[in-house]
C-alpha positions as CSV (number, residue, x, y, z in Angstrom):
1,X,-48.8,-239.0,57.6
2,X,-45.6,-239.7,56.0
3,X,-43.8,-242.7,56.2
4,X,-39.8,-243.5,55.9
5,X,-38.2,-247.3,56.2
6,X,-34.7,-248.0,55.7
7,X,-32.1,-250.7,56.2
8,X,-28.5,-251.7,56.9
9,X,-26.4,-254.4,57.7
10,X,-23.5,-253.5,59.8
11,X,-21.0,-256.0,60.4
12,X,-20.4,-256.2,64.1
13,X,-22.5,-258.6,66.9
14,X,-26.2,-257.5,67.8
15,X,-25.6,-256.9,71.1
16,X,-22.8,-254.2,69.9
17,X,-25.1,-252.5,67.3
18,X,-28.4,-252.6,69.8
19,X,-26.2,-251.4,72.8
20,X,-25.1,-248.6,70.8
21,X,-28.4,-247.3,69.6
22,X,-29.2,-246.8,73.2
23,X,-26.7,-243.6,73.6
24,X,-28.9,-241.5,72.5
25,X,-26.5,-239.1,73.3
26,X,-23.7,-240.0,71.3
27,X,-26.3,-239.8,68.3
28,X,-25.0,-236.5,66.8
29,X,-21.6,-238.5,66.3
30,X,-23.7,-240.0,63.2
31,X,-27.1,-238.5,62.8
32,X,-26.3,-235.5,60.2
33,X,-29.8,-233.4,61.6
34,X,-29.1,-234.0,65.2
35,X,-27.2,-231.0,67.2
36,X,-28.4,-232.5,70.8
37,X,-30.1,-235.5,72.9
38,X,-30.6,-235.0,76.6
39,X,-31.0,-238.3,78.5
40,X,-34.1,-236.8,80.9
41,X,-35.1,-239.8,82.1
42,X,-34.6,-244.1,81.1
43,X,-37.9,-243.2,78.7
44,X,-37.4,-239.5,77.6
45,X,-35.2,-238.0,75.8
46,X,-35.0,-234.1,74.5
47,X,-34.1,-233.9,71.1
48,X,-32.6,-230.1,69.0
49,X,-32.1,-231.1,65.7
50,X,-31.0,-228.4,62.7
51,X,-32.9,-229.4,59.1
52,X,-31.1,-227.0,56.5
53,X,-31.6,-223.7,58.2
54,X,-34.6,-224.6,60.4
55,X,-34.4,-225.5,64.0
56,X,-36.7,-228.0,66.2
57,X,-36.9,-229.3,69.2
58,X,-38.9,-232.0,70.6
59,X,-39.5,-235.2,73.4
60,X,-39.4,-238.5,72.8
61,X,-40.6,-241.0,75.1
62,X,-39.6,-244.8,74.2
63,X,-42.8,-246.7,74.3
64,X,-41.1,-249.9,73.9
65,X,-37.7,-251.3,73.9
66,X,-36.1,-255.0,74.6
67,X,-32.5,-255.5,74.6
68,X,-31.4,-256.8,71.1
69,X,-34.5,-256.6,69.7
70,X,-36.3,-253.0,68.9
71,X,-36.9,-249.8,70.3
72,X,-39.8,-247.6,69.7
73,X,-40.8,-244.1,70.5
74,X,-42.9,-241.2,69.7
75,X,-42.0,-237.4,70.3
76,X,-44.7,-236.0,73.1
77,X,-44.1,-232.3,72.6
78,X,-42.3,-229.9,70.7
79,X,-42.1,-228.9,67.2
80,X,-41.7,-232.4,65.6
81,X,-44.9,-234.8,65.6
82,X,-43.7,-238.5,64.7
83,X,-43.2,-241.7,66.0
84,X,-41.0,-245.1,64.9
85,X,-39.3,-248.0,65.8
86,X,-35.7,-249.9,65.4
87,X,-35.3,-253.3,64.7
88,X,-32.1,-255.6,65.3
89,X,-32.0,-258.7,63.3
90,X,-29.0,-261.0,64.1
91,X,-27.7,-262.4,60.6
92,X,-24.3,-263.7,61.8
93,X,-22.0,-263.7,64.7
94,X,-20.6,-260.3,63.7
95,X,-23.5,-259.5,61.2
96,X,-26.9,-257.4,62.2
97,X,-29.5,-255.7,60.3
98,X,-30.6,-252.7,61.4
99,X,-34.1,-251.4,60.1
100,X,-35.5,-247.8,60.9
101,X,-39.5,-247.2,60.4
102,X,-40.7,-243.1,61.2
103,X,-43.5,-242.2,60.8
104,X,-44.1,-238.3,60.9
105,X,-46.3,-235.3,60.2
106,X,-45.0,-232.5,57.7
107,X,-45.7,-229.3,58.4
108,X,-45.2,-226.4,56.0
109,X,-44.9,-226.9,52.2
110,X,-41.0,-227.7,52.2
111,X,-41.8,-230.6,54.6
112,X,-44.4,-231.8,52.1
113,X,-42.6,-231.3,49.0
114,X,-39.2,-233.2,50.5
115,X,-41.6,-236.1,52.0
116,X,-43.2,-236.6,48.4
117,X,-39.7,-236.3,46.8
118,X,-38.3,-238.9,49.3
119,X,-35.8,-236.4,51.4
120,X,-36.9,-238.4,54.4
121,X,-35.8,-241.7,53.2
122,X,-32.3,-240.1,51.7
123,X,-31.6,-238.7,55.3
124,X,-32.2,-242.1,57.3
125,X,-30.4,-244.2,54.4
126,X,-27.7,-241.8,55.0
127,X,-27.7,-241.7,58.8
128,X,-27.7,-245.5,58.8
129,X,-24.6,-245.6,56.4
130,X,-23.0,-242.8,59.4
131,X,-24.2,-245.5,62.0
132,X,-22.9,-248.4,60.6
133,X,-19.1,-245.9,59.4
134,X,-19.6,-245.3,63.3
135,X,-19.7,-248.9,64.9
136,X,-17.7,-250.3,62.7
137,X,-14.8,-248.1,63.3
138,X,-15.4,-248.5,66.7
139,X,-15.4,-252.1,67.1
140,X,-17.5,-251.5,70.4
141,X,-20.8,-249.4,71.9
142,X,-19.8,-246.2,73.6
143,X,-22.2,-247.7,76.5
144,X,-25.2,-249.6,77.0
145,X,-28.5,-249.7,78.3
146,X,-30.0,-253.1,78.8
147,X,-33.5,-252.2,80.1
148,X,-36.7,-253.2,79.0
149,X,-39.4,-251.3,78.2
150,X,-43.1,-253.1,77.9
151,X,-46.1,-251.6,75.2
């Protein structure tokens, strides 16, 4: 299993950066690979996402989530077997650091070769650069969902 950490500081509260990380749907405003997230349910979500020419789609179900803290997940069908977690670290006042963990399967020999060649950790360093671009800009969430989820 492959494995992909990255981290960001965005300058805006923690409740702003946590509150927008759960709009999954607004996530192809910033996730590059993204094309869709349908909201199914408060715990799954139904991902399409476009890597280079190849399409996927998958579930996710959040395993665990606690408002200003982390949310977790892992996909429960489809074409994409992974799993992760998002962290919220309050630095400042207007300062959080954001850390993403995935952990995922490749399939096929491109998947492999761009795991070992660190593709995975290029997309999520950039994605996090589009997220904190994003938030910034915006100076507020597009929404919120304060719910917890327990392990």
């Amino acid at each position: 299993m492959a494995q992909a950490i990255e981290t960001i500081d965005v300058n805006v509260p923690v409740s702003v950066a946590y509150n927008q990380w759960t709009q999954f749907e607004e996530f192809p405003k910033f996730l590059d690979e993204v094309e869709s997230i349908t909201q199914v349910t408060d715990t799954l979500t139904e991902w399409k996402v476009k890597v280079g020419p190849v399409e996927k789609t998958f579930e996710a179900r959040i395993t665990e989530q606690h408002p200003d803290e982390r949310v977790a997940w892992n996909s429960t069908g489809g074409d994409v077997d992974h799993g992760g977690v998002v962290t919220f670290h309050k630095l400042g006042d207007s300062q959080t650091r954001v850390t993403v963990q995935i952990d995922w399967e490749p399939t096929g020999l491109l998947e492999k070769l761009g795991s070992g060649l660190g593709s995975d950790n290029r997309a999520i360093k950039k994605d996090l650069a589009n997220f904190k671009e994003y938030i910034e800009s915006q100076g507020s969430p597009d929404g919120a969902w304060r719910g917890d989820v327990q392990a």
